[in-house]
C-alpha positions in Angstrom: 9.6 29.3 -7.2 12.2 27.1 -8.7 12.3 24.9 -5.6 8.3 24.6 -5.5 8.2 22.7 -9.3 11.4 20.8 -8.3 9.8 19.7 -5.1 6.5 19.1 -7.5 8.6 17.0 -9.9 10.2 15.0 -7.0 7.0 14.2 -5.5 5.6 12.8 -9.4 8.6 11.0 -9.8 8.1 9.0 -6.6 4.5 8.2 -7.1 5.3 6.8 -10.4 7.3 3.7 -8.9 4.6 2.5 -7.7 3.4 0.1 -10.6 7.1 -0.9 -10.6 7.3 -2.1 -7.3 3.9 -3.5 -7.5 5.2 -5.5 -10.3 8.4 -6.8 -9.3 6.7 -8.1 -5.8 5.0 -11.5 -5.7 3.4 -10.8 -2.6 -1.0 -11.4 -3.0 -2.1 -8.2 -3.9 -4.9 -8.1 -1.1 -1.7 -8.6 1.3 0.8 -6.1 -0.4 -1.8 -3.8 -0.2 -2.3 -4.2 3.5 1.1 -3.7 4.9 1.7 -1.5 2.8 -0.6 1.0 4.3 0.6 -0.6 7.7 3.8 0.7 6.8 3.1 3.7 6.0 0.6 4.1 9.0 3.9 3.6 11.5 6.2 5.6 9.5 3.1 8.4 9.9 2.5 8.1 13.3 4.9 9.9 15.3 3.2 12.7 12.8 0.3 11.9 13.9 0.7 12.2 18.0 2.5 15.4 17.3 -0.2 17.1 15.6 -2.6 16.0 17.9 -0.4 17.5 20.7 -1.0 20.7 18.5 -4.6 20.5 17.8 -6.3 18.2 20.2 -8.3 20.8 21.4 -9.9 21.1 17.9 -9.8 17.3 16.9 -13.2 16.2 17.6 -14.6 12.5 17.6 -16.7 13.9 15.1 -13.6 14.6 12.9 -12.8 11.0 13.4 -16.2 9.9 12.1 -15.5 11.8 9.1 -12.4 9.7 8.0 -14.1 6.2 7.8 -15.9 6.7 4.4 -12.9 8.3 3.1 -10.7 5.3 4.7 -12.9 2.2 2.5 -13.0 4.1 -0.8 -8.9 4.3 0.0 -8.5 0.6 1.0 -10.7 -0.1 -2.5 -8.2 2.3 -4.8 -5.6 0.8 -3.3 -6.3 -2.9 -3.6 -8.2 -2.5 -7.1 -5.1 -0.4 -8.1 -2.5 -3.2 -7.0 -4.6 -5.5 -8.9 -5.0 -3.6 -12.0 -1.5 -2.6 -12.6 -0.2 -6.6 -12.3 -2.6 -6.8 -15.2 -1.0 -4.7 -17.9 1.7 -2.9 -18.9 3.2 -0.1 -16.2 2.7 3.0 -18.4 -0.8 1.8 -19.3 -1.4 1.4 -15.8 -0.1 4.7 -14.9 -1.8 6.6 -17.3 -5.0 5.2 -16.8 -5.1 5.5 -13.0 -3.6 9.4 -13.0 -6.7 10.5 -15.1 -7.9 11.9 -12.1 -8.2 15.4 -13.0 -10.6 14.3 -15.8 -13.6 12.8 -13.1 -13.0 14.7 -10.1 -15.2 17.7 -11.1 -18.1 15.1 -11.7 -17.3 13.9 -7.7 -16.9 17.7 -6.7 -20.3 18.6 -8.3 -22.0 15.7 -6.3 -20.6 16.2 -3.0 -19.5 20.1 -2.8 -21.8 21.5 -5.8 -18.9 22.8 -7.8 -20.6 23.6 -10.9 -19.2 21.5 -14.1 -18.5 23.7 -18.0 -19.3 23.0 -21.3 -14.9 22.8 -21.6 -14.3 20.2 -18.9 -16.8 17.7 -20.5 -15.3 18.3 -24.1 -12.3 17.5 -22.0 -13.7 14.5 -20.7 -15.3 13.3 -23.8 -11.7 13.7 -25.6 -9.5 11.7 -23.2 -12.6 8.8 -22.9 -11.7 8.8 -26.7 -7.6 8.0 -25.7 -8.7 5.5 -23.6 -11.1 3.5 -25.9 -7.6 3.9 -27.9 -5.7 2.3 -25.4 -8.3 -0.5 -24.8 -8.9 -1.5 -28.7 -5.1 -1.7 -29.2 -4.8 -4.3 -26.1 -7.6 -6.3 -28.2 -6.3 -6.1 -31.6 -2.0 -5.7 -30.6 -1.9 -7.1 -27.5 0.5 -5.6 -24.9 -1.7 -4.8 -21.9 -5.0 -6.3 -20.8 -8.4 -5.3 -21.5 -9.3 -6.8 -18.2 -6.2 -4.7 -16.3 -7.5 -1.5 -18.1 -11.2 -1.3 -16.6 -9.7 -2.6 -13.2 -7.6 0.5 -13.4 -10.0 3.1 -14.3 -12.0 1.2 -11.2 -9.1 2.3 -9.1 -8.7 5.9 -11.0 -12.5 6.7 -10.2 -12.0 5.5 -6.3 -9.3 7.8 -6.4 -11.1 10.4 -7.5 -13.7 10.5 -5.2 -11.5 10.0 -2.1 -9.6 13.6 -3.3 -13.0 14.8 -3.7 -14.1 13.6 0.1 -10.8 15.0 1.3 -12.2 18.4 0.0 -15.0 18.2 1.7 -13.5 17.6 4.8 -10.8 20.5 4.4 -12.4 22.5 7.7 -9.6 19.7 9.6 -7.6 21.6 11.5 -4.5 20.0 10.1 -4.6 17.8 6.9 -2.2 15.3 9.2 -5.6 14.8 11.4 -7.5 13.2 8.5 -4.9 11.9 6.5 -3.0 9.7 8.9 -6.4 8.3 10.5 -7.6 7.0 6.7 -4.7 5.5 6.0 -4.4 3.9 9.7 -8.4 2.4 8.9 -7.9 1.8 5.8 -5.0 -0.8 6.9 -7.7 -2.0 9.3 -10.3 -2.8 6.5 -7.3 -3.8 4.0 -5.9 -6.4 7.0 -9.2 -7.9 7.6 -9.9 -8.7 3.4 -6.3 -10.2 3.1 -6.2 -12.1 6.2 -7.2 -15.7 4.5 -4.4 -15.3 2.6 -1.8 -13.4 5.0 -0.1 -16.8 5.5 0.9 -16.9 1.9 3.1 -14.0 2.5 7.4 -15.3 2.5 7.4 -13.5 5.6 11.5 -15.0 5.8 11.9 -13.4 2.2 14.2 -10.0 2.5 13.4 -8.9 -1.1 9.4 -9.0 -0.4 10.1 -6.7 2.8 12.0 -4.3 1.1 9.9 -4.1 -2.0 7.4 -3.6 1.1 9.0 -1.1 2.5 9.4 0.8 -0.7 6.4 0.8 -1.9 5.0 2.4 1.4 8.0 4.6 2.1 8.5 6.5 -1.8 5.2 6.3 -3.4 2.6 6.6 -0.5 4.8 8.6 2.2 7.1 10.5 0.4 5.1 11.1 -3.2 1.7 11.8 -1.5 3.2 14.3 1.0 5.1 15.9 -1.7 2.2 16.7 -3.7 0.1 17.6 -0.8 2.7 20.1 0.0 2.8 21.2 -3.9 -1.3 21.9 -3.9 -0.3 24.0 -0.9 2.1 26.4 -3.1 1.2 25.8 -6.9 -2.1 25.9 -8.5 -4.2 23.1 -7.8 -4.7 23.0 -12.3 -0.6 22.8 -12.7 0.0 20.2 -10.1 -3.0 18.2 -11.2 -1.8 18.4 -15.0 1.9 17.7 -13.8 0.9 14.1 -12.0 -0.5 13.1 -15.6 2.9 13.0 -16.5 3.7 10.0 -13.9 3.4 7.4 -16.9 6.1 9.6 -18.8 8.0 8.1 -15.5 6.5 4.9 -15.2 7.0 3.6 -19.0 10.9 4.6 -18.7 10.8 2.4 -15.4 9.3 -0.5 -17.6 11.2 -0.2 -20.4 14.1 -0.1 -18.5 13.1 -3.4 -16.1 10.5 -5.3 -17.8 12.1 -4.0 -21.7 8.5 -3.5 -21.9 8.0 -1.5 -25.6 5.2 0.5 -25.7 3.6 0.3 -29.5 2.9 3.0 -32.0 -0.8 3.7 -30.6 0.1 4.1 -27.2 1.7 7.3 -28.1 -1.7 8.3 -29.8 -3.6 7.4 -27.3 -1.5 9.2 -24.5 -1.2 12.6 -26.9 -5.3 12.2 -26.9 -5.7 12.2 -22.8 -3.2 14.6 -21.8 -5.0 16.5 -24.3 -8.2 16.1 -22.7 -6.5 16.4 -19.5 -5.1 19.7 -20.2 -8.5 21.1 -21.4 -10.0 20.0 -18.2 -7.2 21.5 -16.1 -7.1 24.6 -17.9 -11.5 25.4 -18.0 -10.8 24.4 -13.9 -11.1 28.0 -12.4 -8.0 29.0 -10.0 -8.3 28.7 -6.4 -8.7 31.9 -3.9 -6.1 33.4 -3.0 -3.7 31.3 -6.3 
């Protein structure tokens, strides 16, 4: 059990860099987001092949049609989220875009008709109220961007509904199958937006590459697999409550590289939307067989 949470814990810590590394690269966003899902696409793909040694049989071409929706609304998180977390400040950022717990029953609802409670949209209601925090203390104290804000909670609803298309398309016989092909085409359809401005890239530049290489290797590879593997053992409620946390992670990255400060209200505002986080979690029924 122990090793379950600390695995858990590994995997929220690594996806909580990834406003940090976002930050500290100057590479066009359209670009970094592009190789960055190259990246991860070749690191992936000896993955890949081997599972499809395993299940080829039952890896249809209609399987494959499955991923492409899936693969856009990725390659739009992804970019949108790049954008919006150069905008403001890296626990803002964070916070905003791991609020997925609070609109994923709303995109469960529409595509799988998992019915929605009375608790999960007090829930909702009461961490919409911590944002409107956050976003009137970036007007009146400055610190963040209004601007950065929406574009985040853009990315955090694109997220949300790509969780909510992988769960339709759970009948996959390996989650390998349909995660490796998204990523692969949504590097396709992130390549061909940032490919006016590819040559911007310091392709000569060893910091850019490695920043590169991190932000595809910890966050993406190793803190998405890590959390898929944690929904596996723990209750889908606990993980989803637990990746919350990542701006707990991401503001001690900030303050300790930026020096980055947050004010008096953003502590407000966070205690509001975990709040309304938990309640969501926690009215969330528990999965068969959890």
């Amino acid at each position: 059990m122990f090793l379950r949470y600390l695995l858990l814990f590994l995997g929220v810590l690594a996806c909580s860099t990834s406003a940090v590394f976002i930050r500290e690269s100057t590479t066009d966003p359209l670009v970094l987001t592009a190789f960055r899902l190259v990246l991860a696409s070749l690191v992936l793909a000896p993955v890949y092949f081997f599972q499809l040694r395993l299940h080829g049989a039952a890896f249809t071409a209609g399987h494959l049609k499955r991923t492409r929706l899936p693969a856009l609304v990725l390659a739009a998180h992804l970019t949108s989220w790049t954008l919006g977390a150069r905008m403001t400040a890296v626990a803002q950022a964070t916070l905003i875009v791991n609020l997925v717990p609070i609109a994923l029953p709303f995109f469960l609802f529409w595509l799988v008709r998992e019915h929605i409670n009375r608790t999960e949209v007090l829930g909702t209601l009461l961490a919409l109220v911590g944002l409107a925090t956050l976003s009137v203390k970036d007007v009146l104290q400055g610190g963040g961007s209004l601007a950065g804000d929406a574009i985040c909670l853009i990315s955090m609803l694109l997220f949300a509904l790509y969780l909510a298309l992988g769960r339709r398309n759970r009948d996959f016989p390996s989650i390998w199958l349909y995660v490796i092909p998204v990523y692969a085409q949504a590097s396709v359809i992130c390549l061909v937006v940032a490919l006016p401005r590819v040559s911007s890239f310091a392709f000569g530049s060893a910091r850019e590459w490695a920043l590169m290489a991190a932000l595809a290797l910890v966050p993406t590879v190793c803190g998405h697999s890590l959390l898929n593997a944690a929904m596996r053992r723990i209750r889908g409620q606990i993980v989803s409550l637990c990746n919350v946390s990542q701006f707990v992670f991401a503001g001690s990255l900030g303050f300790l590289l930026f020096g980055e400060v947050p004010r008096g209200l953003f502590y407000l505002a966070s205690a509001i939307v975990v709040a309304g986080v938990a309640i969501v979690v926690t009215a969330m029924p528990p999965e068969p067989g959890t």
